[in-house]
C-alpha positions, 0 to 999 in steps of 0.5 A: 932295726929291731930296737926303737930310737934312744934319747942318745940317738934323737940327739944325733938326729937333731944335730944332724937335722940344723943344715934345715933351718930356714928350708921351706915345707913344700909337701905333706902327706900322710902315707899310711896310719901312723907315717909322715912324710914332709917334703922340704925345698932345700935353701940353696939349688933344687935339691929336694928332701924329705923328714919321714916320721914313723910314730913312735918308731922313726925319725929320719931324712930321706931322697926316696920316693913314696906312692903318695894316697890318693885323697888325703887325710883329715890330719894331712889336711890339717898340717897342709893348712897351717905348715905348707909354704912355712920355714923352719926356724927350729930343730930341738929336742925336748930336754933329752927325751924321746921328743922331736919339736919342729918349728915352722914359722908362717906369717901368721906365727910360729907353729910347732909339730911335736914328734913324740917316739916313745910308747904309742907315739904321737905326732901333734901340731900346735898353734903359735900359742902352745895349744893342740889343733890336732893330735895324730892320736887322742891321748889321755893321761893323768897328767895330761890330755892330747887332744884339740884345744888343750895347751900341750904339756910334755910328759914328766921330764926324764933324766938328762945325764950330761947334767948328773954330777958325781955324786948324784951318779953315786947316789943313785947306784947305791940306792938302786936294788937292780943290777948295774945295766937296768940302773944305768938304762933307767935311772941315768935314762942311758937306755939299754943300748947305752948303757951295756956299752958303757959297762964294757967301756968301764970293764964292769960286768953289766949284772953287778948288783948295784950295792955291790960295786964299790967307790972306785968302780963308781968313779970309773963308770962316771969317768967312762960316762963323761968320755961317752958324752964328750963325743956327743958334745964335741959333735965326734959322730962317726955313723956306723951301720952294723951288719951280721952276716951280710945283713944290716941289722943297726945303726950307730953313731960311732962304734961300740964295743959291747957289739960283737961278731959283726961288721961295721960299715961306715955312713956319712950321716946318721939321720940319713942312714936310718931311711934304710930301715923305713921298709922294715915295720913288722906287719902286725897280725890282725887280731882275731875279731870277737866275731871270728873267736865265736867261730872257732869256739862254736866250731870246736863246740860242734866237734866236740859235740859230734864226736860224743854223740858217736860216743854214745852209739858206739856204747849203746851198740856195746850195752845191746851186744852185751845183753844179747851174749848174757842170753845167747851164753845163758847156760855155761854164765848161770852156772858160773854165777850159781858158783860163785854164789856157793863160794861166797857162803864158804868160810875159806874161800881161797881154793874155790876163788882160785878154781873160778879163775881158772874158768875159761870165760873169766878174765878177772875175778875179785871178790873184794873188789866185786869184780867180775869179768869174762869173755863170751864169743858171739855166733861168730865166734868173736870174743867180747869183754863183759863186766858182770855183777856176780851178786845177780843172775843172768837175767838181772845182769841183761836186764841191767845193760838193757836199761843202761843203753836206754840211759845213754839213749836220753843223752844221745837225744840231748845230744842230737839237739844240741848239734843243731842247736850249735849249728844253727848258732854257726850258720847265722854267725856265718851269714853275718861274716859271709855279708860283713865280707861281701859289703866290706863295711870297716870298723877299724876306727874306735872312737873315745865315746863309743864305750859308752852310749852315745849319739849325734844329735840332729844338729851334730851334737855329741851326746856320751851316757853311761852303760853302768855305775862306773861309767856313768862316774867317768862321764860325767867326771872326765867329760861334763865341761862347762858350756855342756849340760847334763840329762837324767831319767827321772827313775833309779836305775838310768845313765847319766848323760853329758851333751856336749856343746861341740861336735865330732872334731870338737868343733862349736855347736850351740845346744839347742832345745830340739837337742835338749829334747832329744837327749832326755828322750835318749835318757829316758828309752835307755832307762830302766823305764824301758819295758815298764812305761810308755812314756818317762820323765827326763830333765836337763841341768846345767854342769854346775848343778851336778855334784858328787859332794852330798848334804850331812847324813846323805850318800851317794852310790857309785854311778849316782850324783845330786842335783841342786836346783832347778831341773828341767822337764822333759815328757818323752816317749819310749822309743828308739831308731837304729842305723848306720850313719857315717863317720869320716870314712867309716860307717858305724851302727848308732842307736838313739832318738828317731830325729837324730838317726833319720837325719843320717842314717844312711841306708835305712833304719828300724824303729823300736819300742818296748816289746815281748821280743827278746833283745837276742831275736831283735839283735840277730835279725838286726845283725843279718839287716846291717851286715854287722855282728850281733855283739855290735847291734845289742850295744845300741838297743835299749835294755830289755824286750823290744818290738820292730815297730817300722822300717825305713829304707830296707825290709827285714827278713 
């Protein structure tokens, strides 16, 4: 089915879906990234049925079997624990949007899993009290936020069209500057689908410019409106699956007229039909990494590169050969040349111009453009095309294409250094890709906070800081929360760092002062304090005493933010480890204090201090340790010139 879900149609599936209440949830399972699947146990025999969600995409009940993963995800695990053995009580949709709520009762209290299929889609759970216990995915917005320990709040309600009187319906067809379909799709929220059947329902041509239809077709596409949303009201559903030469292409809950050369073959239920179009989810292609894009750019570059140097033996070659057959036909072009001379003294040059052109060397011969071109066989025979400057001699002329093969010369070595430049560029980029392959180490996964700088504490406290004025904004704006503190290098120029008093899955955790250490320690080595000291103050403030509001006559730069009262101090020494550490069941590359990175880096890790190497060395000799790329390793280092003090659990090549 190449086109998602409509409000029209979450309505049927709701309806369609009341025979479950009172059914239990027997199974769960989280088939791929974005399907569910919930087994349910039907109240009366043993027959067995399952609601398949795709995110964002499908709804639907189904018999079939699925190959069930082997360990089950975190987010499986969750909805096991709170919805396992529950009832349904209730099926709804949230006010005719793209919204399924599924309430399951335990004795605990009613939980709700919320199925959004809009956009991106979302699959949330919430306790009996409304809050999120987990979404499927983090989600933020400006007004809202889909994440653990937030109360869930719908998006804006949309427009529910069984309740638009007559004159609203008017209203709003006359204010709209679009035409009748797109109107009635987005300011009736009919849809697409819906709305093209009602223009042919009401005999209107759906590309009507809105200003343009008059009161009497409004009337009849409102009355043809009201007819449509009877057989929705009055529960007169008959499901039609839509084939086009052979093929199933769409599913319907009666027959529209706005589809035509196709074939309509009837289904008893609508929630039940849609289950044929489970296997049908496009694979999308993978997107093309940064990694793979330098590649291929250094791989053009190369050829490019490679094809320019022939260039330019090719005209090296040229220029000799031109000059060799200046001199080997010296006697028949000096003449021609000392002609041309005596031709330029003349006052009527017509005739002699005429007769020079008629030489058998000259190709062209143009004294008002100083042009000079003529054919010189070789000892083979061979003619060759050479240009010449008439207001020179043979000698000056072969003297002259000497000199521009030695100009070309210079480039070609220019050139040459370049290709191997280029390759050696390739041959390490390829090594990294070659290792990444072999070890298979996935980074599918983003994390919010890992567009910022950040680390896990030893004792599993998320730490985020800024990587500029902007971002060091958005840290603190979006994600300083009571119960957090807030770390600063004492010295323009350093990220504004947040700790944060829970964990990862945003689990409680104490900030302790070793965390607090650590963090101004993190503060200080990824300042501009980095290749300038040894050591660097830092201190830690509580989230109150941060403010963007300055005092009377004061500014505040972007990224900057005043401090009021007490700070506290921290001496830390410039220093920082690097290594993998993991993350459910990836590995990422983290940068931060020698604690925190020893306690669970995995596989060995490098400890670093201000230098003379560059971070581009440091990065590529990282890269080949890691089996990472080196865009991944210089995110983590600190800002400028390092030294490779020690190394744990590996060795460097």
């Amino acid at each position: 089915m190449e086109r998602g879900l409509a409000s029209f149609d979450i309505y049927v599936i709701v309806s369609d879906l009341q025979d479950l209440r009172g059914c239990f949830v027997e199974k769960i399972y989280q088939l791929s990234r974005d399907e569910i699947l919930l087994k349910v146990q039907q109240k009366t025999g043993n027959q067995k049925e399952s609601l398949f969600i795709r995110n964002g995409e499908l709804f639907c009940r189904t018999q079939r079997s699925f190959d069930a993963p082997e360990k089950p995800s975190l987010f499986a695990m969750t909805l096991r624990k709170y919805l396992l053995n529950g009832k349904i009580s209730e099926i709804t949709q949230h006010e005719f949007d793209r919204i399924i709520k599924i309430k399951i009762g335990r004795k605990e209290g009613d939980y709700t899993l919320v199925c959004e299929l809009f956009s991106k889609g979302n699959i949330i759970l919430l306790n009996p009290e409304g809050r999120i216990i987990r979404p499927l995915i983090k989600q933020e917005w400006a007004s809202r936020m889909i994440k653990s320990g937030e109360i869930y709040k719908p998006p804006p309600a949309q427009t529910n069209p069984f309740d638009i009187s007559e004159q609203e319906f008017q209203e709003r067809l006359s204010k709209s500057s679009k035409d009748l379909v797109r109107t009635l799709a987005t300011s009736m929220n009919l849809s697409g689908l819906y709305a093209e059947e009602l223009c042919m329902r009401a005999g209107v041509d759906k590309a009507t410019k809105t200003r343009e239809i008059d009161t009497a077709t409004m009337k009849k596409l409102y009355d043809e409106l009201q007819k449509l949303l009877s057989m929705f009201q009055e529960k007169n559903i008959q499901p039609m699956f839509v084939k086009k030469e052979g093929a199933l292409i769409d599913i319907l809950p009666f027959p529209f007229l706005s589809y035509t050369s196709i074939d309509y073959e009837a289904t008893t239920s609508y929630s039940k039909g849609l289950e044929l179009f489970i296997p049908s989810k496009k694979t999308q292609k993978p997107l093309e990494t940064p990694h793979k894009k330098m590649i291929e750019k250094l791989k053009r570059q190369l050829t490019q590169q490679q094809e320019l140097i022939e260039g330019f033996k090719k005209n090296i070659e040229q220029k000799k050969r031109e000059a060799n057959l200046l001199y080997l036909n010296f006697q028949p072009c000096e003449k021609l040349l000392q002609e041309i001379a005596v031709l330029l003294r003349q006052k009527e040059k017509n005739d002699a111009i005429n007769k020079i052109r008629q030489n058998p060397l000259v190709k062209l011969f143009d004294p008002t453009t100083n042009e000079l071109f003529i054919f010189l066989n070789d000892e083979g025979g061979n003619k060759t095309e050479i240009s010449l400057d008439f207001r020179k001699s043979v000698s000056e002329n072969a003297d002259q294409k000497y000199e521009e093969s030695k100009k070309i010369q210079e480039k070609l070595k220019g050139a040459l250094e370049a290709v191997e430049q280029t390759k050696h560029q390739l041959a390490t980029r390829k090594d990294v890709d070659v290792v990444e392959k072999k070890k298979k180490v996935t980074h599918e996964k983003q994390w919010w906070f890992e567009r910022f700088r950040w680390f896990i504490s030893t004792e599993g406290n998320l730490v985020v800081a800024g990587r500029d004025a902007s971002s060091n904004d958005t840290v603190v704006k979006k994600y300083l929360s009571e119960g957090d503190r807030y770390a600063h290098a004492d010295i323009h120029g350093a990220p504004s760092c947040v700790i944060k008093s829970k964990g990862l899955n945003d689990e409680k955790i104490p900030i302790s002062e070793k965390t607090l250490e650590e963090a101004c320690m993190f503060a200080a080595s990824y300042s501009r304090a980095w290749n300038q000291f040894g050591e660097a103050s830092a201190y830690w403030v509580l989230p109150e005493q941060v403010s963007k509001t300055p005092e009377s006559g004061e500014f505040v730069p972007k990224g900057g933010f005043i401090i009021r009262g007490k700070r506290n101090y921290c001496r830390s020494k410039l220093e920082v480890a690097v290594g993998l550490i993991p993350l459910e069941n990836q590995e990422k590359l983290m940068g931060g204090p020698i604690t925190a990175i020893a306690a669970r880096a995995v596989k060995g890790y490098v400890i670093l201090t201000p230098g003379t190497t560059k971070k581009s060395m440091i990065a590529q000799k990282l890269a080949k340790a890691f089996h990472v790329s080196t865009d991944t390793i210089e995110k983590v280092l600190p800002p400028g010139e390092c030294t490779i003090v020690k190394t744990m659990g590996f060795e460097l090549r």
